[in-house]
VEXFIMAR-298623 format. One record per atom (N, C-alpha, C, CB): residue number from 1; y, x negated, z negated; residue in three letters. Coordinates in steps of 0.2 Angstrom, whole numbers. Glycine has a CB too. Layout:
<recs>
+-----+-------+-------+-------+------+
:  nr :    yy :    xx :    zz : rest :
+-----+-------+-------+-------+------+
: NUM :     Y :     X :     Z :  ALA :
...
+-----+-------+-------+-------+------+
</recs>
This chain:
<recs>
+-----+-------+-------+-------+------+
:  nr :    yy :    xx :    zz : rest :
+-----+-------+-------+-------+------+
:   1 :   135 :    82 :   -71 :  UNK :
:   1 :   133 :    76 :   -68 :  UNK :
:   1 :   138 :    72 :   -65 :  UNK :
:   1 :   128 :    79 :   -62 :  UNK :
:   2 :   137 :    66 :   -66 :  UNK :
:   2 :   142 :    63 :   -63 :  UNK :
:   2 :   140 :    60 :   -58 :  UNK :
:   2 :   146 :    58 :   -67 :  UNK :
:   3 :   145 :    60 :   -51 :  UNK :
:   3 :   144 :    59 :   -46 :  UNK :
:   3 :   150 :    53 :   -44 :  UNK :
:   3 :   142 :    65 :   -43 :  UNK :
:   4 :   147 :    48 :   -39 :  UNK :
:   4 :   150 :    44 :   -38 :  UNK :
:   4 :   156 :    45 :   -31 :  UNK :
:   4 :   145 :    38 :   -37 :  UNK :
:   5 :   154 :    48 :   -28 :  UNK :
:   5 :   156 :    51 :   -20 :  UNK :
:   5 :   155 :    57 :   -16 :  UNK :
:   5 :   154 :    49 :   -17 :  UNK :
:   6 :   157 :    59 :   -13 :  UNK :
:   6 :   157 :    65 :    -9 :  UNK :
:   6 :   148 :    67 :    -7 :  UNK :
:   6 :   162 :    62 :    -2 :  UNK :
:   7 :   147 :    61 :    -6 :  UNK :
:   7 :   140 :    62 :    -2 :  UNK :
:   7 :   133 :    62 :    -9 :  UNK :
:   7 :   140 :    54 :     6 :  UNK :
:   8 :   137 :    58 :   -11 :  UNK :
:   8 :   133 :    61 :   -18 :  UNK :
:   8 :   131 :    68 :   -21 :  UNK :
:   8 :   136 :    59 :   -22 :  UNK :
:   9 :   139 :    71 :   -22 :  UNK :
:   9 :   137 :    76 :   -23 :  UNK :
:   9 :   136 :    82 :   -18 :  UNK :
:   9 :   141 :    76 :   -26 :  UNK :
:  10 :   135 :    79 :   -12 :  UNK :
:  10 :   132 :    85 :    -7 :  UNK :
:  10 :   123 :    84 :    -8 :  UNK :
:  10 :   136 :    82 :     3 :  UNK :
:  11 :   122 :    80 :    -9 :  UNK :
:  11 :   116 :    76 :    -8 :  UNK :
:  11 :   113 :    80 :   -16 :  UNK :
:  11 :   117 :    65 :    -7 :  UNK :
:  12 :   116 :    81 :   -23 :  UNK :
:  12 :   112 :    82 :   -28 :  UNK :
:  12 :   114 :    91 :   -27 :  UNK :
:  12 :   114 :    78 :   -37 :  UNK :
:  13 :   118 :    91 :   -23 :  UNK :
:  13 :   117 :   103 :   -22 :  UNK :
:  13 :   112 :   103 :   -19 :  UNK :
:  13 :   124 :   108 :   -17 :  UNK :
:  14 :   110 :   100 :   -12 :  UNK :
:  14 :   104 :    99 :    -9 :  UNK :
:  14 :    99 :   101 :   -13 :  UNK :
:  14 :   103 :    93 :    -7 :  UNK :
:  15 :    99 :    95 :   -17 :  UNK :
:  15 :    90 :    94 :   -21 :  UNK :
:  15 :    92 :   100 :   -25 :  UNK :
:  15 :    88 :    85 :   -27 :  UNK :
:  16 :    98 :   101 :   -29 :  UNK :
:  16 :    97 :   108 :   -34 :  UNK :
:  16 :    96 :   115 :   -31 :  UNK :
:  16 :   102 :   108 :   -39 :  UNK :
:  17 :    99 :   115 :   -25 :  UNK :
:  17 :    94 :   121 :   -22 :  UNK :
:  17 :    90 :   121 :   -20 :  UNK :
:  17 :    96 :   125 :   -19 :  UNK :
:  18 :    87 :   114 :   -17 :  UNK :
:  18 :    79 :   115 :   -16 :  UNK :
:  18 :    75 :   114 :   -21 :  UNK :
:  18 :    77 :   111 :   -12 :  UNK :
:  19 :    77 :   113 :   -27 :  UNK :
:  19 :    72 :   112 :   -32 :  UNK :
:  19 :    73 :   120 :   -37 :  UNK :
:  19 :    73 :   103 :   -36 :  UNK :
:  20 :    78 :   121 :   -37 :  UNK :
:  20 :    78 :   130 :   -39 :  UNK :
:  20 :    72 :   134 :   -35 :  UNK :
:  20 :    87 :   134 :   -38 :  UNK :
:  21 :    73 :   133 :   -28 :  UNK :
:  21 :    67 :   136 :   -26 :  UNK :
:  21 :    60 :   135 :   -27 :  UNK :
:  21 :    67 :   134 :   -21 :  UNK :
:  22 :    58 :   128 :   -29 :  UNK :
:  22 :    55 :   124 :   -29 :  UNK :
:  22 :    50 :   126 :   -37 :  UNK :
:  22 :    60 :   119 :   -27 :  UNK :
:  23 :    55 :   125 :   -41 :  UNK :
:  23 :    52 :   127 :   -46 :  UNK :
:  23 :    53 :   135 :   -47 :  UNK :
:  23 :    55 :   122 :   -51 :  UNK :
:  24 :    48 :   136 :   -51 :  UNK :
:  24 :    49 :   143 :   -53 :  UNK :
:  24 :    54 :   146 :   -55 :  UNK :
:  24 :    46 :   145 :   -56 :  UNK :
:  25 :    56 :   153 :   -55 :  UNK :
:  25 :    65 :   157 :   -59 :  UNK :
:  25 :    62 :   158 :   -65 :  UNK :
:  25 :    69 :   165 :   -56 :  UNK :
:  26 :    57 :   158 :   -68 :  UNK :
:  26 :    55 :   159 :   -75 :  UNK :
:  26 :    55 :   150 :   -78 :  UNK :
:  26 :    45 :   162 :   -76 :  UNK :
:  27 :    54 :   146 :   -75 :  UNK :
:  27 :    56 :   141 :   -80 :  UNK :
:  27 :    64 :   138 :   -79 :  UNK :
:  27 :    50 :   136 :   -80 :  UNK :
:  28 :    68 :   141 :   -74 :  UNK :
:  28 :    74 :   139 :   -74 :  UNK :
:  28 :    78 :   142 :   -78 :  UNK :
:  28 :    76 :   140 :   -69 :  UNK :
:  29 :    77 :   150 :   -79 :  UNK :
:  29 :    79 :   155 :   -84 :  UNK :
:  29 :    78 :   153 :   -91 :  UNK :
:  29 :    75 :   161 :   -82 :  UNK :
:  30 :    73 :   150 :   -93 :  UNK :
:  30 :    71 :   148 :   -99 :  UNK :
:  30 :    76 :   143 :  -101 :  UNK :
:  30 :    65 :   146 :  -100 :  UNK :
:  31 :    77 :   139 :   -98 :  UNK :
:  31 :    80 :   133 :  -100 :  UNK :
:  31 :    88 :   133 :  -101 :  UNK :
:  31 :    78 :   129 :   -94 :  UNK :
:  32 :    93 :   129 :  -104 :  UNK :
:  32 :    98 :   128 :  -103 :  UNK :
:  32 :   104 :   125 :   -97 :  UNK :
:  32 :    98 :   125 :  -107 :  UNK :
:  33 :   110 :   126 :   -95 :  UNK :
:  33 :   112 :   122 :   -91 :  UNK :
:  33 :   110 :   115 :   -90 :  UNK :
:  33 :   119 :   122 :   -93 :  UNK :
:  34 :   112 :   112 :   -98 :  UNK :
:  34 :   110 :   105 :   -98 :  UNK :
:  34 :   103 :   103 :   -97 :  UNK :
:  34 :   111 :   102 :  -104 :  UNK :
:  35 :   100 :   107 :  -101 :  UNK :
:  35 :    91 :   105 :   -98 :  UNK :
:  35 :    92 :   105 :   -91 :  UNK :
:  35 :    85 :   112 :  -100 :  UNK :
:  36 :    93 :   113 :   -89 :  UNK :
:  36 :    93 :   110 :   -79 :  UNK :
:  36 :    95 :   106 :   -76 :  UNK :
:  36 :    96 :   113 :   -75 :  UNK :
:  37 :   102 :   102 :   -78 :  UNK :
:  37 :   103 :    99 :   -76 :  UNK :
:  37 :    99 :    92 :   -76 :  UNK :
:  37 :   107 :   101 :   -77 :  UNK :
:  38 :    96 :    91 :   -82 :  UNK :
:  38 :    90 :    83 :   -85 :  UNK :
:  38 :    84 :    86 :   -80 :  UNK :
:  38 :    87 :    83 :   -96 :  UNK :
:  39 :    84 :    90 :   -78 :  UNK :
:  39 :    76 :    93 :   -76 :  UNK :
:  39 :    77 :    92 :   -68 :  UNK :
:  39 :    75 :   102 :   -79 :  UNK :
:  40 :    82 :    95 :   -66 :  UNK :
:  40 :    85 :    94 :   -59 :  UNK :
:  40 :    88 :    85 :   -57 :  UNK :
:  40 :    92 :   100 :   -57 :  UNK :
:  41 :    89 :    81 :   -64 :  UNK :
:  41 :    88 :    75 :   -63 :  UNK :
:  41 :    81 :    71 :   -62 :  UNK :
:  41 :    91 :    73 :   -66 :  UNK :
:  42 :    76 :    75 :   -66 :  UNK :
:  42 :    70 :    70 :   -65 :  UNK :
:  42 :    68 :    71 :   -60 :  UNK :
:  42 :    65 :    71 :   -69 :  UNK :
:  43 :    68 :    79 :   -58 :  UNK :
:  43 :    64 :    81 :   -51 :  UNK :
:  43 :    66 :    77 :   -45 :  UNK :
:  43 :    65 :    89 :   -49 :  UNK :
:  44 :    74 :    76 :   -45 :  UNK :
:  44 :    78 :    70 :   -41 :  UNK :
:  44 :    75 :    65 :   -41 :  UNK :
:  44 :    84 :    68 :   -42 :  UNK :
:  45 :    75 :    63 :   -48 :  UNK :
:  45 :    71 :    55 :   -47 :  UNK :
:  45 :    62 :    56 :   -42 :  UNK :
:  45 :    69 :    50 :   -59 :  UNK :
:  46 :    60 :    60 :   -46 :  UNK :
:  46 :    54 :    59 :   -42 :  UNK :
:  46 :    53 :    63 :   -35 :  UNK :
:  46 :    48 :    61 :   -47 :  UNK :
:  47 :    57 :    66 :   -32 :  UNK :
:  47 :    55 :    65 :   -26 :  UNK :
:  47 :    58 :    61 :   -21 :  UNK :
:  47 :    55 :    68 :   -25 :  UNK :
:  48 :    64 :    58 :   -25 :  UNK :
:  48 :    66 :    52 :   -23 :  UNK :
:  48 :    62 :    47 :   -20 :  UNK :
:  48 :    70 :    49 :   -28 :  UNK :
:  49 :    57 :    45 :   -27 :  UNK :
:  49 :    51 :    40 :   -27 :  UNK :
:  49 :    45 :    41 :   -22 :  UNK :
:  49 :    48 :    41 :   -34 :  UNK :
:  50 :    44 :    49 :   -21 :  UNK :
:  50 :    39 :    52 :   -17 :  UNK :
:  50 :    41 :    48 :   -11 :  UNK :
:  50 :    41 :    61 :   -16 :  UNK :
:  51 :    48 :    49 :    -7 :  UNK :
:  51 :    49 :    49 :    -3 :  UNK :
:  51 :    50 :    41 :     0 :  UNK :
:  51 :    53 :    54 :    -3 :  UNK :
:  52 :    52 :    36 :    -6 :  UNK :
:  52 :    54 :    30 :    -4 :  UNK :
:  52 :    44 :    28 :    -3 :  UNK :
:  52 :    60 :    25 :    -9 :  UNK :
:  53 :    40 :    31 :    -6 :  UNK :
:  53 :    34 :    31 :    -4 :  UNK :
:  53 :    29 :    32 :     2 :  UNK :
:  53 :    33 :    33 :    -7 :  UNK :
:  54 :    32 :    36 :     4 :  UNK :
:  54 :    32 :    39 :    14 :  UNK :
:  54 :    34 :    33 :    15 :  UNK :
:  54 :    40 :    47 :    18 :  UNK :
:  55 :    43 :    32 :    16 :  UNK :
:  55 :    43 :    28 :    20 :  UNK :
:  55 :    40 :    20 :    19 :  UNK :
:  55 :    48 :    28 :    20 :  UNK :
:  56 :    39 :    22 :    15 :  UNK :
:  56 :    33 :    13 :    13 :  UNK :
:  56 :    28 :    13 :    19 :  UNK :
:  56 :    27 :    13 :     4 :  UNK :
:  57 :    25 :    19 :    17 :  UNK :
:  57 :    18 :    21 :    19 :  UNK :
:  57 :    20 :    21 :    27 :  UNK :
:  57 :    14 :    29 :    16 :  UNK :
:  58 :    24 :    26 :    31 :  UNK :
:  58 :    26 :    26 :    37 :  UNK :
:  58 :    29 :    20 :    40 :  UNK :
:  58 :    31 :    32 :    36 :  UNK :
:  59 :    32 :    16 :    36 :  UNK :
:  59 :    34 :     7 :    39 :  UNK :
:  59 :    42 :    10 :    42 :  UNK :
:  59 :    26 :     3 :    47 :  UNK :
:  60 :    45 :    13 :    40 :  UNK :
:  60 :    53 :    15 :    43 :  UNK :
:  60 :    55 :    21 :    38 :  UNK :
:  60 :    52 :    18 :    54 :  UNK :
:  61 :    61 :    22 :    38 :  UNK :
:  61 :    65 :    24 :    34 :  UNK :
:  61 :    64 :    34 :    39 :  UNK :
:  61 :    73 :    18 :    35 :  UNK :
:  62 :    67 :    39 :    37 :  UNK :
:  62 :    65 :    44 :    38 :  UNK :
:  62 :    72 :    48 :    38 :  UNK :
:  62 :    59 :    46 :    32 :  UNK :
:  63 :    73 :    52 :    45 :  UNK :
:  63 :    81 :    55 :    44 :  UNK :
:  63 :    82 :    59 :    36 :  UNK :
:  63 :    83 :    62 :    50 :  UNK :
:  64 :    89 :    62 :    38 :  UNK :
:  64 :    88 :    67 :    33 :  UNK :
:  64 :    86 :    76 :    37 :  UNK :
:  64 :    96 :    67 :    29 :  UNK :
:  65 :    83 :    76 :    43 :  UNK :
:  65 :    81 :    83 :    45 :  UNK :
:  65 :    76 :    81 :    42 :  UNK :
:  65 :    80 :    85 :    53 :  UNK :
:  66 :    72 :    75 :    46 :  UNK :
:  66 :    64 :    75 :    41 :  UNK :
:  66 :    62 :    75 :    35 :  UNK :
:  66 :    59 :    71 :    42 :  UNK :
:  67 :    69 :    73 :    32 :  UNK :
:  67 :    67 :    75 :    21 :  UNK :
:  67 :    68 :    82 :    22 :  UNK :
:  67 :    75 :    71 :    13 :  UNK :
:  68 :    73 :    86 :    26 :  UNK :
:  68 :    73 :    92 :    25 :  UNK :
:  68 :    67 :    97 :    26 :  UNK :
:  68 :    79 :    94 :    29 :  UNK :
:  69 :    63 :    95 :    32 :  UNK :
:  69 :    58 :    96 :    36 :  UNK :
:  69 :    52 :    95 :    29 :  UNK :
:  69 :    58 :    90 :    43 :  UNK :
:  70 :    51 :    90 :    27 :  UNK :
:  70 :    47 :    87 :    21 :  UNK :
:  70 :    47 :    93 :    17 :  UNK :
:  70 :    49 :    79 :    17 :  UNK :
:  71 :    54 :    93 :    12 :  UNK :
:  71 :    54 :    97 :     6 :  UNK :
:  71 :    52 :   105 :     7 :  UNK :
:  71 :    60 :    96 :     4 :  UNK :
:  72 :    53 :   106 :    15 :  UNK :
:  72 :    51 :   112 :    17 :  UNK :
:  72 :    43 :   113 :    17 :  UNK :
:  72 :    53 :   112 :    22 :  UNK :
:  73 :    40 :   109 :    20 :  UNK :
:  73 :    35 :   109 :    18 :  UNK :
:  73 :    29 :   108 :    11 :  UNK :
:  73 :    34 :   107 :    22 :  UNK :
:  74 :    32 :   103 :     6 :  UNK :
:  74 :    30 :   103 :     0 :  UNK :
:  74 :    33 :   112 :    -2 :  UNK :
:  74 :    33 :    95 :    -4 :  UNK :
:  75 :    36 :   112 :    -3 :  UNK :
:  75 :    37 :   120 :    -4 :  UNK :
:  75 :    34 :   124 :    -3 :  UNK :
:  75 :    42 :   122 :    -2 :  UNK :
:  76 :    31 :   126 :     5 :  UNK :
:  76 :    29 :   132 :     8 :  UNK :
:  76 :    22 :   128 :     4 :  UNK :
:  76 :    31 :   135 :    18 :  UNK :
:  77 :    19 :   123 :     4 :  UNK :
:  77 :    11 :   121 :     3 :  UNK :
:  77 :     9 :   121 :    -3 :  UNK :
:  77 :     8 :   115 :     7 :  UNK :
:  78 :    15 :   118 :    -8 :  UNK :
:  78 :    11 :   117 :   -15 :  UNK :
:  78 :    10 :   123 :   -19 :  UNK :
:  78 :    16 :   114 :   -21 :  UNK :
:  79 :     2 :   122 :   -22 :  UNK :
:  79 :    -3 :   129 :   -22 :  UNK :
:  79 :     0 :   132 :   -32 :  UNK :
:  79 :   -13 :   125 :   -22 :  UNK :
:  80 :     1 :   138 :   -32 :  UNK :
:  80 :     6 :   142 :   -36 :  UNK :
:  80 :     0 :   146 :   -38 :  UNK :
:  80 :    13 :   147 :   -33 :  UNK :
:  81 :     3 :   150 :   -43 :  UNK :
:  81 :    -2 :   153 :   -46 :  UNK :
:  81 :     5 :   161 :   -45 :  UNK :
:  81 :    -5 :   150 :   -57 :  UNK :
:  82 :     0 :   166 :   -48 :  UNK :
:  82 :     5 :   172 :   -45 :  UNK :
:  82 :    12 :   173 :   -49 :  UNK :
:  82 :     1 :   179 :   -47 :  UNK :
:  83 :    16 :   171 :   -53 :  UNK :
:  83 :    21 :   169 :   -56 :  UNK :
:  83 :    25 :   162 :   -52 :  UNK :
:  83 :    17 :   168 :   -63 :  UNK :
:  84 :    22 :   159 :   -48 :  UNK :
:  84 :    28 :   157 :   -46 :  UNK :
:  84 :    27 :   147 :   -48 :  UNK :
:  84 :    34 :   162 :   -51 :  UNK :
:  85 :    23 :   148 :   -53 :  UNK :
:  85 :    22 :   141 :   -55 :  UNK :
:  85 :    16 :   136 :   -53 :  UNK :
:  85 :    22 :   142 :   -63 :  UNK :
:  86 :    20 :   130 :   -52 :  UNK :
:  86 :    15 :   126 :   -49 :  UNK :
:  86 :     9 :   125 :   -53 :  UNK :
:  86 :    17 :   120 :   -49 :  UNK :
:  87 :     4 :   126 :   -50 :  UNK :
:  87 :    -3 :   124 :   -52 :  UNK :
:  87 :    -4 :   116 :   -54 :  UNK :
:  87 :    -6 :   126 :   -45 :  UNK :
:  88 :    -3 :   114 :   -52 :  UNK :
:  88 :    -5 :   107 :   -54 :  UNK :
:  88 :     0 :   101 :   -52 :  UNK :
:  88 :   -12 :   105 :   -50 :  UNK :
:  89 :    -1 :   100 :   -45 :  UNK :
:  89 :     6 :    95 :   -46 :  UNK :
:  89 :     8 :    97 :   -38 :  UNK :
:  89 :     6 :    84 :   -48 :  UNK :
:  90 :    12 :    94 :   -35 :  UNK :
:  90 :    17 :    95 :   -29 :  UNK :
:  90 :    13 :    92 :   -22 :  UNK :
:  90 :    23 :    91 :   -30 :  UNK :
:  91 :    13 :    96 :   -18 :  UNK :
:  91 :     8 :    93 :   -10 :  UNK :
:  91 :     9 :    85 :   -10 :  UNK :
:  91 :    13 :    97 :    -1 :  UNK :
:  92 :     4 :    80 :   -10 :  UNK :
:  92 :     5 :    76 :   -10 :  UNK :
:  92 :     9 :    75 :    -4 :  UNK :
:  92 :     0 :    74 :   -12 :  UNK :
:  93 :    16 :    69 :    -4 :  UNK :
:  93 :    20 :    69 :     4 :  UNK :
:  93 :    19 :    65 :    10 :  UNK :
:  93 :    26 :    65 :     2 :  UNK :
:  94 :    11 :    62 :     7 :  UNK :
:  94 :     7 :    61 :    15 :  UNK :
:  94 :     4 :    66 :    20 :  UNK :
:  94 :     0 :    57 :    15 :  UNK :
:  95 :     1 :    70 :    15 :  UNK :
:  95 :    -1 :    76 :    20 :  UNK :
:  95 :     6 :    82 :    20 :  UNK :
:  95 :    -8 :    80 :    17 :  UNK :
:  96 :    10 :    81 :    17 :  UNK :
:  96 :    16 :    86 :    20 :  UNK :
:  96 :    19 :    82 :    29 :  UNK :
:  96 :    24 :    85 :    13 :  UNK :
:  97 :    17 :    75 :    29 :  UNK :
:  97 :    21 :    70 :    31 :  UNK :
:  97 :    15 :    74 :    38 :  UNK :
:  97 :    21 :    61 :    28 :  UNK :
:  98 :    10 :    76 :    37 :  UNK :
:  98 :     6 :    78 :    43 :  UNK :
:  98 :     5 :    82 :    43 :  UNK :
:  98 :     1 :    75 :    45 :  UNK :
:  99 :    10 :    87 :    40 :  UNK :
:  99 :     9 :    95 :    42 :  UNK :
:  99 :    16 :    95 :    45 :  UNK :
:  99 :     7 :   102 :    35 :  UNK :
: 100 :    21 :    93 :    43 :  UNK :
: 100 :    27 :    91 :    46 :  UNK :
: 100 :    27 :    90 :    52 :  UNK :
: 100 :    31 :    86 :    43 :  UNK :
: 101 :    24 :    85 :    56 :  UNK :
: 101 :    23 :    83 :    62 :  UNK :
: 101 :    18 :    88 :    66 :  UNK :
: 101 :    20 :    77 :    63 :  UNK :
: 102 :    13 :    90 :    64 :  UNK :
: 102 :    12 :    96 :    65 :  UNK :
: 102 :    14 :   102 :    68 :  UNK :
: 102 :    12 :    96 :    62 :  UNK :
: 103 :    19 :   104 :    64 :  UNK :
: 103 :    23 :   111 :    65 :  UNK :
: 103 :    28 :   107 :    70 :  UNK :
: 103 :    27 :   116 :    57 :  UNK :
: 104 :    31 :   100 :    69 :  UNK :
: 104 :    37 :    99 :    72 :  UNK :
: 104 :    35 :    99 :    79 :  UNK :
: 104 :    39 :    92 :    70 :  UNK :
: 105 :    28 :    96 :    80 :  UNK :
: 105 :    26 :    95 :    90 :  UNK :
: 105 :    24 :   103 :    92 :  UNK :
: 105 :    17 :    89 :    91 :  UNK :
: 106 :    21 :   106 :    86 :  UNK :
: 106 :    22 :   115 :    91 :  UNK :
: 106 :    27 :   118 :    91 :  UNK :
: 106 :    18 :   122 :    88 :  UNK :
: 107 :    31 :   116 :    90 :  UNK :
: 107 :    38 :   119 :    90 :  UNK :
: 107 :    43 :   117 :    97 :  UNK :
: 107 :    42 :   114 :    83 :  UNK :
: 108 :    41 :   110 :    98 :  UNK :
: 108 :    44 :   108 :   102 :  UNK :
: 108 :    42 :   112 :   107 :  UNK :
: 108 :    43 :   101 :   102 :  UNK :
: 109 :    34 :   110 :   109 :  UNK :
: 109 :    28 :   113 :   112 :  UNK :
: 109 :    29 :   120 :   117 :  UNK :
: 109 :    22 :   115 :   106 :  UNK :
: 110 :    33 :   123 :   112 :  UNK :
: 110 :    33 :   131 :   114 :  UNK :
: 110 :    42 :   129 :   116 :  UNK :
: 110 :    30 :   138 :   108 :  UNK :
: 111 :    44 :   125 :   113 :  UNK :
: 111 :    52 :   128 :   117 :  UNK :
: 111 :    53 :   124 :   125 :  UNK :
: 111 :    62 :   125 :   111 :  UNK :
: 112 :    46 :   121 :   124 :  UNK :
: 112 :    46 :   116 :   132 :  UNK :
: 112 :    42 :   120 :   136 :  UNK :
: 112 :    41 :   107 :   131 :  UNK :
: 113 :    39 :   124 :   134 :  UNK :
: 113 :    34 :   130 :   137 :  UNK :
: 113 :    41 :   133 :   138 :  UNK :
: 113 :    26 :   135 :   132 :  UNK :
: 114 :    44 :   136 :   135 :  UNK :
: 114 :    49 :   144 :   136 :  UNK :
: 114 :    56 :   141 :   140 :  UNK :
: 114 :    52 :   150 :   127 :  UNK :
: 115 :    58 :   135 :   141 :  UNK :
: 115 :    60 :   132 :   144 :  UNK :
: 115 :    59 :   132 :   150 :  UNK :
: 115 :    60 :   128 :   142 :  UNK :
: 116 :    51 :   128 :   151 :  UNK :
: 116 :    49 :   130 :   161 :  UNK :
: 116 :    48 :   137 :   160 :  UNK :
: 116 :    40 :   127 :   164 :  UNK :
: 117 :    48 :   143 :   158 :  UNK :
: 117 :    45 :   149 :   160 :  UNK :
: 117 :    54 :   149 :   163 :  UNK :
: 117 :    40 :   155 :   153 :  UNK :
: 118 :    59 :   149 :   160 :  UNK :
: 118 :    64 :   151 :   161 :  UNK :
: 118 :    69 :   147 :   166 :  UNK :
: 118 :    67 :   152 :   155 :  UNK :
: 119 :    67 :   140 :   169 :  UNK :
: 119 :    69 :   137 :   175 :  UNK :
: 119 :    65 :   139 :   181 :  UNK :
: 119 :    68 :   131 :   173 :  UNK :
: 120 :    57 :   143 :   180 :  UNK :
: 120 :    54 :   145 :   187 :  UNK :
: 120 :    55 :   151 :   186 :  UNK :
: 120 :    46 :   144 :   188 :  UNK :
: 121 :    59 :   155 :   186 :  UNK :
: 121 :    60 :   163 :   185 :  UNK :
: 121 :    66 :   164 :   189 :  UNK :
: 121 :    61 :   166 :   176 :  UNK :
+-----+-------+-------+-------+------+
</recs>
């Protein structure tokens, strides 16, 4: 892969270990370096696209916690069969966008709870 910059290539290890996850170890295994590497480029492009789609849809631009936050959750929600492989296609990124917020506000929720328990103690 040729990469233009530092942050480039911080940014395509990212996606290729989230998308090794992501995709099954039976169809990584099958494949070639190079194939992986065309394959971990399309998957780049399209969640690239996914995501400049969020932000369309959301009307503002999105950190990079909440892409991390996002891919987390397309991951843990896209529905697999016992093998590992996607079923049909990838949590769509609106409703990741609102399971993300979700988990983000009970998260908060309880360290704001375990916070006061440990300032009135």
């Amino acid at each position: 892969m040729n990469c233009k910059n530092d942050f480039m290539k911080k940014r395509k290890q990212i996606h290729r270990i989230k998308f090794a996850s992501i995709l099954s170890r039976q169809n990584l295994n099958k494949v070639s370096p190079y194939e992986e590497d065309i394959l971990v480029e399309k998957y780049c492009e399209e969640i690239d696209e996914r995501l400049e789609d969020l932000e369309e849809f959301l009307g503002r631009e999105i950190t990079n916690a909440e892409r991390k936050g996002m891919l987390n959750v397309v991951d843990k929600y896209t529905p697999r069969d016992k093998n590992g492989e996607v079923l049909a296609s990838y949590l769509p990124f609106e409703y990741a966008w609102e399971i993300y917020e979700l988990e983000r506000d009970e998260k908060f929720k309880k360290f704001l709870s375990d916070w006061y328990k440990k300032q009135n103690k």
